[in-house]
C-alpha positions as CSV (number, residue, x, y, z in Angstrom):
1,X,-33.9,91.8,84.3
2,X,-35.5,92.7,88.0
3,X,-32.6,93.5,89.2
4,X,-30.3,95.4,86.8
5,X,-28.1,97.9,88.0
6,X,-27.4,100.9,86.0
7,X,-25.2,103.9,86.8
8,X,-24.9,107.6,85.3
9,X,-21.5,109.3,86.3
10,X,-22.5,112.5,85.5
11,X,-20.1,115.7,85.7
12,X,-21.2,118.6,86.6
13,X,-20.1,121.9,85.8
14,X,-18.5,121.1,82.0
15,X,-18.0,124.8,80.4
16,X,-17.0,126.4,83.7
17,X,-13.5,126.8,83.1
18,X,-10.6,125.0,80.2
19,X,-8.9,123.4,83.0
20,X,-12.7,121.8,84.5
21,X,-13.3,121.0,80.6
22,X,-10.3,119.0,80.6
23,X,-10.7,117.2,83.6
24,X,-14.1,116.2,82.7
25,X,-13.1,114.7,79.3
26,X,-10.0,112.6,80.8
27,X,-12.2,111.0,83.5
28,X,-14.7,110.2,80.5
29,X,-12.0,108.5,78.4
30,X,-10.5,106.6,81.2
31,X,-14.3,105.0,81.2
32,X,-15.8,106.8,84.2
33,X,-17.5,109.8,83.2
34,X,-20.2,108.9,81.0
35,X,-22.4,112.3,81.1
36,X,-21.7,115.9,81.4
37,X,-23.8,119.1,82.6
38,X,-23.1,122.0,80.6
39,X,-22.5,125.8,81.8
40,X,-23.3,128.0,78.6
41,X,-22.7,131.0,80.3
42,X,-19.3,130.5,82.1
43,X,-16.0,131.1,80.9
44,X,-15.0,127.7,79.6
45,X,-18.2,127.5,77.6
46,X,-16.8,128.0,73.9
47,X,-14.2,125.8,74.6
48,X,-16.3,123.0,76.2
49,X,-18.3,123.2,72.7
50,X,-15.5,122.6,70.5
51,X,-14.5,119.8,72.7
52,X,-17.9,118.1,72.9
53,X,-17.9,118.7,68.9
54,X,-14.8,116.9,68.9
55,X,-16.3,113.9,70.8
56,X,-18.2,112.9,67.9
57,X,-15.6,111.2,66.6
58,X,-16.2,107.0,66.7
59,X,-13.0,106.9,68.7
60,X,-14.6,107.9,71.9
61,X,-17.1,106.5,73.9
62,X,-20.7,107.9,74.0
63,X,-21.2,110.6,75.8
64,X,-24.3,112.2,76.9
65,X,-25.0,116.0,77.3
66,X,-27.1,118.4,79.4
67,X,-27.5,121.6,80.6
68,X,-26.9,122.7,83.7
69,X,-28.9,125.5,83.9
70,X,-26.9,128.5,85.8
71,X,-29.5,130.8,87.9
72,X,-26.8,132.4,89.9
73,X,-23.4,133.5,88.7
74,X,-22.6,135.8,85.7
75,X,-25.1,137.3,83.3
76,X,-28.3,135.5,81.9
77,X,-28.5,134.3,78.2
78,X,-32.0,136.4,78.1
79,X,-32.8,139.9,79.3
80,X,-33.1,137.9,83.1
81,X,-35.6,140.2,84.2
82,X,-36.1,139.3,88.4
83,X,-33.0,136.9,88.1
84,X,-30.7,140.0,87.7
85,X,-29.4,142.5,89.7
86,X,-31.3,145.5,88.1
87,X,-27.7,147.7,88.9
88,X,-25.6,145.2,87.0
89,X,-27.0,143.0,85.0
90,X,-25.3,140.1,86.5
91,X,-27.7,137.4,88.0
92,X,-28.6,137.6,91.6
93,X,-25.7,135.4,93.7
94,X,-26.7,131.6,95.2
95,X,-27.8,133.2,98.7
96,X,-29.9,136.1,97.2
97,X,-31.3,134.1,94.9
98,X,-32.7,131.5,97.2
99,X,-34.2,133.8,99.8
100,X,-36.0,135.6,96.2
101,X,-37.2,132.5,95.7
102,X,-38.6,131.1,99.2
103,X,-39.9,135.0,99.2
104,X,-41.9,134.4,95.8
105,X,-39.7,137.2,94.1
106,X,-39.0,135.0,91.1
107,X,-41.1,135.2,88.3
108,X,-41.8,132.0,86.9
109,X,-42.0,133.1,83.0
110,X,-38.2,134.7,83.4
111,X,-36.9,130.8,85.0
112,X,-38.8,130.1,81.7
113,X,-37.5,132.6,79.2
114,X,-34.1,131.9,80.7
115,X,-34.1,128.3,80.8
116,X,-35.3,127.9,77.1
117,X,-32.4,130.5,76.2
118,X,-29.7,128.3,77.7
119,X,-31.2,125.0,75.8
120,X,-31.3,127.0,72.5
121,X,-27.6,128.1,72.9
122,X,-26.3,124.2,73.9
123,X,-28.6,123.1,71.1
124,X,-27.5,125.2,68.5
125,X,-24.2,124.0,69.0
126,X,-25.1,121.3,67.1
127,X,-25.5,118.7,70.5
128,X,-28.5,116.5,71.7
129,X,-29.6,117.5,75.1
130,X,-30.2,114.1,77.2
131,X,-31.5,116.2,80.7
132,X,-31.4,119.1,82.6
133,X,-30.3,120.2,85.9
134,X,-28.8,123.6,87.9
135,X,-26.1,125.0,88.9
136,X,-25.9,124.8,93.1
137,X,-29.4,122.5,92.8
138,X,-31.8,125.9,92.5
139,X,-33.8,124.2,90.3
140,X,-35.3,122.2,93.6
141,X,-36.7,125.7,94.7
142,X,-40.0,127.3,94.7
143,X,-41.0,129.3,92.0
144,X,-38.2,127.5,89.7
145,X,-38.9,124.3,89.6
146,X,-42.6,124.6,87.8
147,X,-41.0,126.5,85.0
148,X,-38.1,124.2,84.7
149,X,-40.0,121.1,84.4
150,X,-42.2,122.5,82.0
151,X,-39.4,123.8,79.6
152,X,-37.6,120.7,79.4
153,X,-40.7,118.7,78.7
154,X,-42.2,121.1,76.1
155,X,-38.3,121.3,74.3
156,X,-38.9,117.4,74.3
157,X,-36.5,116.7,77.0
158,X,-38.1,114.0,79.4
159,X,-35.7,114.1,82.2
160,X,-34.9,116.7,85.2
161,X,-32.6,115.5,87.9
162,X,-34.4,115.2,91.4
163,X,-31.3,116.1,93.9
164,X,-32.9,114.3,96.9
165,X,-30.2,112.1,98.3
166,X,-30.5,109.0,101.1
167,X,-30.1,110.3,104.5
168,X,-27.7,107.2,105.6
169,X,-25.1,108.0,103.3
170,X,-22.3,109.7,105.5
171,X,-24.4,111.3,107.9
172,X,-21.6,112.8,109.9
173,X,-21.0,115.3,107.1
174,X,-23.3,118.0,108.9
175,X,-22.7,120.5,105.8
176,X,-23.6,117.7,103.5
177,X,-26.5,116.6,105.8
178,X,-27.8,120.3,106.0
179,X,-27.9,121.0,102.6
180,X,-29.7,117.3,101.9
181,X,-32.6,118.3,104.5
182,X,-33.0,121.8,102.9
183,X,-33.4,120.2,99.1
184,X,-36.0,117.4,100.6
185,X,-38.0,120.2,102.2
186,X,-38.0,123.0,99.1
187,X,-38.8,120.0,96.5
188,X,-41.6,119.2,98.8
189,X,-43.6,122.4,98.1
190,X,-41.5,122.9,94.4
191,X,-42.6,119.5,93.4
192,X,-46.2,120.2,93.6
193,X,-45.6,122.1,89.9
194,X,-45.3,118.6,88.6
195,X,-42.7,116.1,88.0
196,X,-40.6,114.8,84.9
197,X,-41.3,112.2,82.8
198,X,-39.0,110.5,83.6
199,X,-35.6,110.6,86.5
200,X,-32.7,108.1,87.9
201,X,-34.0,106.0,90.5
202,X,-31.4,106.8,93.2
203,X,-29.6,110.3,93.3
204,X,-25.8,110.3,94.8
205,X,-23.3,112.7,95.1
206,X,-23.6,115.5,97.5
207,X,-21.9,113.5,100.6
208,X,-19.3,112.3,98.6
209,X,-18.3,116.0,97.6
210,X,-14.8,117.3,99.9
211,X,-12.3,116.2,102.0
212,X,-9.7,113.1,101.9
213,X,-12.4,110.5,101.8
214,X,-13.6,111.1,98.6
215,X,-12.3,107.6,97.3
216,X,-13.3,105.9,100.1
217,X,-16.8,107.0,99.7
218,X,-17.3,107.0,96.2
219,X,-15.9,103.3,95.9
220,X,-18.7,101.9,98.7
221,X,-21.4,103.7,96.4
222,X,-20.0,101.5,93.4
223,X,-19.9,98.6,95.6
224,X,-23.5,99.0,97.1
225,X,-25.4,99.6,93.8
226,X,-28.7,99.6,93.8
227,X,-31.6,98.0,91.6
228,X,-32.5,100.7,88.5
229,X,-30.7,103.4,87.6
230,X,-28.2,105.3,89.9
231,X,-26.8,108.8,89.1
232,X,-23.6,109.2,90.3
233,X,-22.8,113.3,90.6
234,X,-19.0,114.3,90.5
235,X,-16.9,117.6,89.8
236,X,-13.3,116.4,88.6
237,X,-11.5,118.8,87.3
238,X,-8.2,121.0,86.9
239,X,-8.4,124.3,88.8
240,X,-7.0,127.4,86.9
241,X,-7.8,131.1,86.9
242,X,-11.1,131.6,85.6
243,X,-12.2,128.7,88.2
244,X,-11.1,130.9,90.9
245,X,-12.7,134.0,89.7
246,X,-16.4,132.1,89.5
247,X,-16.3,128.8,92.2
248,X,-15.1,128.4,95.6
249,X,-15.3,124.6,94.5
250,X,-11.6,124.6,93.4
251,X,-8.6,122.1,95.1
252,X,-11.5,119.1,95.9
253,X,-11.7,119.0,91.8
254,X,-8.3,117.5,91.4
255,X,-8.8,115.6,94.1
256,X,-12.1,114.2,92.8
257,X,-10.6,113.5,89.4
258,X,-7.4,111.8,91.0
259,X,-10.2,109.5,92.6
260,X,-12.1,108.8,89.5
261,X,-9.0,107.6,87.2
262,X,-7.8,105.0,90.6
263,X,-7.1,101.7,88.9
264,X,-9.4,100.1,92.0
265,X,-12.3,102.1,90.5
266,X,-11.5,101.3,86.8
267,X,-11.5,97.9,88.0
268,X,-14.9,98.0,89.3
269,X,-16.1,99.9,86.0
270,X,-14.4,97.0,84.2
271,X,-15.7,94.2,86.2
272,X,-19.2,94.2,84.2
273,X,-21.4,94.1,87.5
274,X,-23.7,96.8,86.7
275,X,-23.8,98.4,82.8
276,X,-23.0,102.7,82.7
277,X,-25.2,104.6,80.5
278,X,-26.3,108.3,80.3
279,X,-29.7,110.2,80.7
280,X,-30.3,109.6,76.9
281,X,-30.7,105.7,77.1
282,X,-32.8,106.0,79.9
């Protein structure tokens, strides 16, 4: 059908802390959530592995899983070579890491080494990896997104988000609108390293993110659908302690997931006018 509307509800963030972890899964079984991106290097990580173990049980609905591929907060999964602070050993922070990047200070082979590490560690927890995407979108960059795109298709994983949103969605956000423009313009050169095999149609999610509106603006996206496959990017969650010692993302969280378990938008998931999946069914 031409005209088929599809949408991915993917979380970001699963594995960052217990309390994001269980925000994640109660938007999923309410029937929102229907895909996760998984921190393997974050404090919530063991326990977001026992639950997603747990989530094989017929009782819940499908779930897909992916990484999300952290470049830029605690330590690497591999040695991390030019990712890392050679003083600590902790990987460079967001800012440092993106003017590395746009410099060329990045080596290629350790996105690589490091990006292949993190798939082997959600892997051999005994889960099937349905996409990839990063932490703060630094996959989009320069020098990253080569490597990343050619580790997820020689590991046999087909898709790699493209974070490149529409400009009209609320463009009097000027933080949301800024960060849009600066993810067109570094996947324009980043992009020429290839693209993946295969990607949602329409990307959402990074005007919706903040502030009281959040329902508001999250309910005119499910009720303006497009043709294909939407992904729909949200970061419910509960904040608690190790949340505030690695994200500055903390009190929109509960706010988010308050929005995503609203009987109006369950109604609209129930209302059968376009079908959720995950990356995995694409």
């Amino acid at each position: 059908m031409p005209d088929a509307r599809r949408l991915i509800v993917n979380a970001d963030d699963f594995g960052l802390s217990a309390g994001v972890n269980r925000g994640v899964l109660e938007a999923h079984e309410t029937g929102v959530v229907s895909s996760v991106s998984v921190l393997v290097n974050a404090p919530g990580w063991t326990d977001a592995a026992q639950r997603l173990r747990d989530l094989s049980s017929p009782s819940f609905p499908e779930l897909g899983v992916g990484l999300h591929l952290n470049l830029t907060t605690g330590r690497p999964v591999s040695c991390g070579g030019s990712l890392c602070d050679a003083r600590t050993g902790q990987l460079h922070p967001f800012g440092t890491f993106v003017a590395r990047a746009l410099a060329g200070r990045i080596a290629p082979r350790d996105v690589a080494i490091e990006c292949t590490a993190q798939l082997s560690r959600l892997r051999d927890a005994g889960l099937v990896v349905t996409h990839v995407d990063s932490h703060r979108h630094v996959h989009a960059l320069p020098g990253v997104w080569g490597p990343v795109v050619e580790t997820a298709r020689r590991e046999g994983i087909p898709v790699v988000r493209v974070p490149l949103e529409p400009w009209g969605l609320n463009p009097l956000n000027w933080r949301a609108s800024l960060k849009k423009t600066v993810l067109h313009l570094a996947w324009r050169v980043a992009s020429r390293g290839g693209i993946p095999l295969r990607r949602a149609d329409h990307f959402v999610g990074i005007s919706l993110q903040g502030g009281r509106g959040f329902l508001r603006r999250l309910l005119a996206v499910i009720d303006h659908l497009q043709p294909g496959t939407t992904e729909l990017m949200v970061h419910p969650g509960y904040p608690d302690g190790d949340l505030a010692g690695w994200d500055d993302y903390r009190a929109p969280r509960a706010q988010e997931l308050a929005a995503l378990i609203r009987p109006e938008v369950r109604e609209r998931f129930q209302r059968g006018r376009f079908r959720l999946t995950h990356f995995g069914a694409l």
